[in-house]
N, C-alpha and C positions, 0 to 999 in steps of 0.2 A: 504494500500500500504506500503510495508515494507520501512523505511528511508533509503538515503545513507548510513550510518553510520552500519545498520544492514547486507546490502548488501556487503558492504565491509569486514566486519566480517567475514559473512559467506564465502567465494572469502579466506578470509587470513585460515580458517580451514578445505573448503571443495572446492573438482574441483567442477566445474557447466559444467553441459550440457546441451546445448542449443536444444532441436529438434522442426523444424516447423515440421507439421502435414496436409493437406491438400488435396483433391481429389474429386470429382466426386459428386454429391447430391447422398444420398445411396448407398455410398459405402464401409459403416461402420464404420470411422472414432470412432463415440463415443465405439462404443463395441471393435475396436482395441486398444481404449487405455486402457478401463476399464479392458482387459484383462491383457494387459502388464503388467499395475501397480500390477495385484491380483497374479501374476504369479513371479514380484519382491517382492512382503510385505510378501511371503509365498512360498520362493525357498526351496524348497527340493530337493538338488541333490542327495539322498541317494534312490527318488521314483524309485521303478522299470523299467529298461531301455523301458520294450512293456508296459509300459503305456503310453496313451495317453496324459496326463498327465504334464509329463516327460520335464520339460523343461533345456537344457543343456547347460550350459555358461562354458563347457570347465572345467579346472583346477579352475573353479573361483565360489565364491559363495557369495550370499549376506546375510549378518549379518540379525539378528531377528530386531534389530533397527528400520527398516525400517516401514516410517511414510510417511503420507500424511498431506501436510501443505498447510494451506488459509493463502495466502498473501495478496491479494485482497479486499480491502474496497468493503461494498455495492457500486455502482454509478459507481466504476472506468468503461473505455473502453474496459478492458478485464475483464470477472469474474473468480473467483474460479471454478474448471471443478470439478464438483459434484459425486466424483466417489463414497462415500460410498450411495448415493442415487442411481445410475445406478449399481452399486456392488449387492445392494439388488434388484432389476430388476431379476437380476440373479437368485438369490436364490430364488424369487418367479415365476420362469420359464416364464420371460417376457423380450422382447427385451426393452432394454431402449426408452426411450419418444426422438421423435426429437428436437436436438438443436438449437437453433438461435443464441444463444451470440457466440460471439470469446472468448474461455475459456483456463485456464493455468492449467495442473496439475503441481503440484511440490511434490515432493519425494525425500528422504532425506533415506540416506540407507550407510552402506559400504561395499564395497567390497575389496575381498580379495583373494589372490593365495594362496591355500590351501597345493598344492603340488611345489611348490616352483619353478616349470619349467620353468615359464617367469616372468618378473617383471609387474608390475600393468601397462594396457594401457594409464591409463589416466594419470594426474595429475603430478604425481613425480616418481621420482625411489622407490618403496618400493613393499613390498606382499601387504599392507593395506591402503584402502585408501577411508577415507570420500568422498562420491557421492552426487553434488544434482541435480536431475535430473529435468530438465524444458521443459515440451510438451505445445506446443501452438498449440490447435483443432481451427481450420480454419472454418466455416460453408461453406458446397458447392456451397450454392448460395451467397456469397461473392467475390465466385473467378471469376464473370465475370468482376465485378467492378476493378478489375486488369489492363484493358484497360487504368484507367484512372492514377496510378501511373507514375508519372513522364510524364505526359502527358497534354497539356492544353484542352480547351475547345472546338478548329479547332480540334487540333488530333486528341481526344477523337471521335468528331461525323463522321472526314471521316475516321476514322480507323473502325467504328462500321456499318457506313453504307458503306461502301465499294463502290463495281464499278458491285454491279448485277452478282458477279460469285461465290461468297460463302454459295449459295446455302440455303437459307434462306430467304423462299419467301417474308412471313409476316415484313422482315424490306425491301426488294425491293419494296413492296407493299407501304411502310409507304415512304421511300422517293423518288421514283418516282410522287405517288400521291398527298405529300406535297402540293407542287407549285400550282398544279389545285384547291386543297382543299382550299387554304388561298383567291384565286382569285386574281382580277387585282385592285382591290380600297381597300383592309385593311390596318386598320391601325396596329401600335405592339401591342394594346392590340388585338385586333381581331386576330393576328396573332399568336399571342401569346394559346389563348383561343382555335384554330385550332389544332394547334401542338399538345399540351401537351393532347387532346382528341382523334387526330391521332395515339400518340405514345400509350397512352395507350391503344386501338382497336389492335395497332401492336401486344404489348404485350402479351394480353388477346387470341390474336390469336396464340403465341405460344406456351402456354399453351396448346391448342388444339390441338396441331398436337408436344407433349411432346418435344419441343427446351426447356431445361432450363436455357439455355444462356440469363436472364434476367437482365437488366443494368438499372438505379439504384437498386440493387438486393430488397432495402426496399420495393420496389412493389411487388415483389413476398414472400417475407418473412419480415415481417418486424423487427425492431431493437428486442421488447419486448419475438417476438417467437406468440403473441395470435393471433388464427383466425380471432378475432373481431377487429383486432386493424385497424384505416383507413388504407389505400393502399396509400402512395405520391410516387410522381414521385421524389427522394429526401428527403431531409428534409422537417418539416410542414411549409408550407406558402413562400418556399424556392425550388419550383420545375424547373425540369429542362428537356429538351427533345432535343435529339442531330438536329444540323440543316443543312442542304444541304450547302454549299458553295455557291449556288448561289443566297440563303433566307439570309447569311450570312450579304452576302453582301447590299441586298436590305433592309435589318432591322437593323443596324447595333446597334441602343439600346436594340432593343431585345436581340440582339447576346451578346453583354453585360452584357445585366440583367444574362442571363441564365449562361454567363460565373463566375459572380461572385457565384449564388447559385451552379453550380457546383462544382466552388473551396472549397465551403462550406464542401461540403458533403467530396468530396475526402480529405480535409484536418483533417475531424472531424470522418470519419466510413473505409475509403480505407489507407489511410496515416500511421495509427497507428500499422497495419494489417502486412502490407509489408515493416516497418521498423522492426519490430520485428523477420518477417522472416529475413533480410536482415543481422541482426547480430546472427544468427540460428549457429552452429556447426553444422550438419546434419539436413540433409529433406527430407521428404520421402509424397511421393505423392500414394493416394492410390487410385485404379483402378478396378471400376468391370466391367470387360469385360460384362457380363451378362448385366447390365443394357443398354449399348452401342447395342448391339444388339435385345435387347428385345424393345425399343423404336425406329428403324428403322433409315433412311437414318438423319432427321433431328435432332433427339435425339443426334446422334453417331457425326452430325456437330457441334451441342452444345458441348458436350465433346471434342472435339479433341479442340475447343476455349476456353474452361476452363481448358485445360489440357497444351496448349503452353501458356496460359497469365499467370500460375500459374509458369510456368517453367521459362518464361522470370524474372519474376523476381530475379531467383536465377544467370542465368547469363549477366545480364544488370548492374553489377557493373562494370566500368571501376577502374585505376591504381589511377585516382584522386579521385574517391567516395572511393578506400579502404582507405586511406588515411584520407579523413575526417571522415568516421565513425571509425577509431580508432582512432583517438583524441576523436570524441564524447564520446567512450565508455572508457577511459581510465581510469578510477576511478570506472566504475562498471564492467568491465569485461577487463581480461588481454590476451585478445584472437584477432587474426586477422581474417577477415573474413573468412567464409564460402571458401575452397578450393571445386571446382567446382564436384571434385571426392565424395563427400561426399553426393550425393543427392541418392537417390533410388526412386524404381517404384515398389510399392508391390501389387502386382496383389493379391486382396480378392476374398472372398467366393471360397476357391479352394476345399474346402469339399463338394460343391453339383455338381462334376463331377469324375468321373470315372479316372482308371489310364490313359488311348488313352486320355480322356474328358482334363484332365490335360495338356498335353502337347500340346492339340489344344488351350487352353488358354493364355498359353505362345507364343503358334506363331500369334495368334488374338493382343495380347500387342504389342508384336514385330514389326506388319504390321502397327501397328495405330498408336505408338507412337517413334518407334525407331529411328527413326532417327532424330528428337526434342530430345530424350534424349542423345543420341549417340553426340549430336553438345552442349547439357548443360553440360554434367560431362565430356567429352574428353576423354570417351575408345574406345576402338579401335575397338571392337566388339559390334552393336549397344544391343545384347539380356545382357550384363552384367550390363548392371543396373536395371535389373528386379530382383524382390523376390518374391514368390509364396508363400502364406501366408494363412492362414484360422486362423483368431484370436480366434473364439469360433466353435468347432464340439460339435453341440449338440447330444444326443442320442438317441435315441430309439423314434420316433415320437409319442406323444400324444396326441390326438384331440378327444374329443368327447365322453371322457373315454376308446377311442380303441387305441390300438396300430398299427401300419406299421412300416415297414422296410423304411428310408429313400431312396429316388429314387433318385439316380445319374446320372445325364447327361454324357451320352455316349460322347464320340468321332467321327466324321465322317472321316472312313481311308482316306489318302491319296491316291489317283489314279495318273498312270503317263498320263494313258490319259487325255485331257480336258473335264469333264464333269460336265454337272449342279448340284449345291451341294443341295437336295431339302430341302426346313425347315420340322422340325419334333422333336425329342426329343435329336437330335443329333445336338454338337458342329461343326461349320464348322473347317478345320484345313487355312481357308484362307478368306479375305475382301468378303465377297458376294456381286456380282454385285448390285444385287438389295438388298437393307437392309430393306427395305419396306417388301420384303414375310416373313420375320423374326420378324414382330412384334408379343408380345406377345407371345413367344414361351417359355419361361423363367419364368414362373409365379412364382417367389421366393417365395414369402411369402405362397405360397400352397406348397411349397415343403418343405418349413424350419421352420417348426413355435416351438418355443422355448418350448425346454425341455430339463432342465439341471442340476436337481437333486443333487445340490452342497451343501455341507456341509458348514457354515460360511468360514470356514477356508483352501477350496479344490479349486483353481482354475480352470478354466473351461479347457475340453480336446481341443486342438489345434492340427494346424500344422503348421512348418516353424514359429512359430513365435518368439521362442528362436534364429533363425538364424537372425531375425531382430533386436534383443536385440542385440545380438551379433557386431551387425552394429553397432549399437548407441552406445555402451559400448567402441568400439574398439580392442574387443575380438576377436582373430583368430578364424579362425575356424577352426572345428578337425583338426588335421594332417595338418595345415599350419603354418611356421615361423611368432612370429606375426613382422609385417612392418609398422604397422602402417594403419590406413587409407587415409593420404595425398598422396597427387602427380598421374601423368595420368601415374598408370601403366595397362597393359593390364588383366584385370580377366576373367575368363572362362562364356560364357552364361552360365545364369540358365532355 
């Protein structure tokens, strides 16, 4: 873990930028960032404009400098985000391994205005200017435990089991049948020994029927990442499982016990997560429409709950929390919070659909999440805080020693009439009543399996993902004045 003393240093000779990272299980996160960085350590703005290649920061370019730094002690809460390991993934034409840790990359680069048109975004008035740039990768099944930030132990269980209409049979099941399960003579151990065997049944059953809205997430994923590792509900020997109000009441030491191992867990694996985002400069939530559809009605409720508990927390800061977190950070970062305009929604995998396929992706975001983002960043227009993004287009499929043409998901046109939109190989351009007839109609990984034929030194072909640099940097874009990225003004959907 780098000292105060290091961190301040670095603060008095280089701007920091803060980005959280966070979105969806499989929605790419690791290969988004591992592209970004290989696409900043190796800018060539001079590559030919019809290359795919081609990544374009405008009048600006980044210095050959550019390095990847471990801060990070073995143990710490956040580790080192392992990019020359997932880098080499690449060059041996394999998707990276999934993550479990909460990882940081940090990159350390300058940038600079080549053609003298505007002055540097960041930092200070100058053409040049030392960058260090800080991505915090989120793991997706982390983001359900989001419920529990700023939230106690009552919250947390009636906020998660709700009132029977959020459509999530396997926790209606768990606490309706609580009460009958524990009977009319247990005591809190027996009550106790009920629950946390109910909740898990709950769990285990959403797994089945793909909800991956799974809360303590360490039962579905644990802290290490290994398959072998136990499953707690919580920490070891520190478990916890949310309880009815009216068990609440009736067990009132149980309710206790649980409350205390709860605060455990949020205070030691949830807490650290969501203070980090909380002092973010920009964040960007990533979204594959794909997976949302491909896993049906209960899949697409899981995400839309990991996609608003992710987003609350970027605007759940009130006027008195900005305030104490800038005293807190006053000595390592000379920045006020997160301005709520600064968040994004980058819609991935936009290279396995068609030009129509494309733009029904964007109105699939648009319907599921627009108006949670539209009430988080304050524009006016709810499609302008989407970005359409493909971090790595691979090439030329290779499976089996043969070659294919990659197959692209069509688009289904729009009709003025109302008619049934049927599943098939085609993108709907709107919410399908039923998202059940939709399951498995997306078989990504039959569609896209890694082949990318990269030189140590070539970053993978993309798209739109210089326009999300672009974001983070606070680089205009072509042919606009730069203004900055603060304040709610109105942008054009993308």
């Amino acid at each position: 873990m780098e000292s105060l003393m290091d961190n301040m240093g670095n603060l008095l000779s280089r701007h920091e930028i803060r980005v959280a990272v966070c979105g969806v299980q499989n929605s790419g996160k690791t290969v988004f960032i591992t592209s970004l960085a290989d696409h900043l350590l190796h800018h060539d703005p001079a590559r030919n404009v019809a290359d795919d290649r081609r990544f374009d920061l405008g009048d600006f370019v980044v210095g050959d400098d550019a390095d990847v730094k471990d801060v990070h002690a073995p143990g710490d809460s956040v580790a080192n985000f392992e990019f020359r390991k997932f880098r080499k993934s690449f060059a041996e034409n394999r998707w990276p391994e999934k993550t479990a840790m909460t990882a940081e990359l940090v990159l350390d680069f300058t940038l600079e205005n080549v053609r003298g048109t505007s002055l540097i975004p960041v930092g200070r008035l100058s053409r040049r200017r030392d960058v260090r740039l800080r991505i915090l990768d989120v793991p997706g099944e982390r983001l359900a435990d989001f419920l529990m930030a700023g939230h106690d132990f009552a919250d947390w269980s009636d906020a998660l089991l709700g009132n029977g209409k959020q459509g999530r049979r396997h926790l209606d099941a768990y606490r309706d049948g609580a009460e009958n399960a524990i009977g009319g003579s247990a005591d809190d151990k027996a009550a106790e020994d009920v629950l946390l065997s109910e909740y898990r049944k709950a769990l285990d059953a959403a797994k089945g029927v793909y909800d991956r809205f799974v809360t303590p997430s360490v039962y579905r994923v644990p802290l290490d990442g290994s398959p072998d590792s136990p499953r707690f509900l919580g920490l070891a020997n520190r478990e916890f499982a949310p309880v009815p109000a009216s068990l609440r009441k009736r067990f009132p030491e149980l309710a206790k016990r649980f409350a205390r191992n709860y605060a455990a867990y949020r205070d030691s694996i949830v807490d650290p997560i969501v203070d980090w985002m909380k002092t973010a400069d920009k964040a960007l939530f990533l979204l594959d429409v794909f997976s949302c559809l491909n896993g049906g009605a209960l899949a697409y409720n899981g995400a839309l709950a990991e996609t608003n508990a992710a987003l609350d927390v970027f605007a759940s800061k009130g006027a008195l929390d900005d305030v104490r977190e800038s005293l807190g950070y006053l000595f390592t970062r000379f920045q006020l919070p997160m301005d709520p305009a600064n968040v994004r929604i980058v819609v991935t995998k936009m290279d396995l659909a068609d030009p129509a396929g494309r733009e029904n992706l964007m109105a699939l975001a648009r319907q599921m999440f627009g108006k949670k983002a539209q009430a988080v960043t304050g524009f006016p227009a709810p499609g302008a805080a989407f970005l359409p993004c493909a971090s790595v287009v691979t090439d030329e499929e290779k499976a089996g020693g043969s070659e294919t043409k990659k197959k692209a998901h069509p688009g289904i046109p729009r009709r003025e009439d109302s008619v049934l939109q049927r599943p098939g190989d085609g993108i709907p351009w709107s919410i399908p009543e039923n998202l059940d007839d939709w399951k498995f109609r997306f078989p990504l990984t039959d569609r896209n399996p890694a082949w990318f034929n990269l030189r140590e030194d070539l970053p993978p072909k993309h798209s739109g993902l210089d326009a999300v640099a672009r974001f983070i940097l606070g680089i205009p874009a072509p042919g606009r004045k730069n203004r900055g990225e603060t304040g709610k003004r109105k942008e054009p959907g993308r």
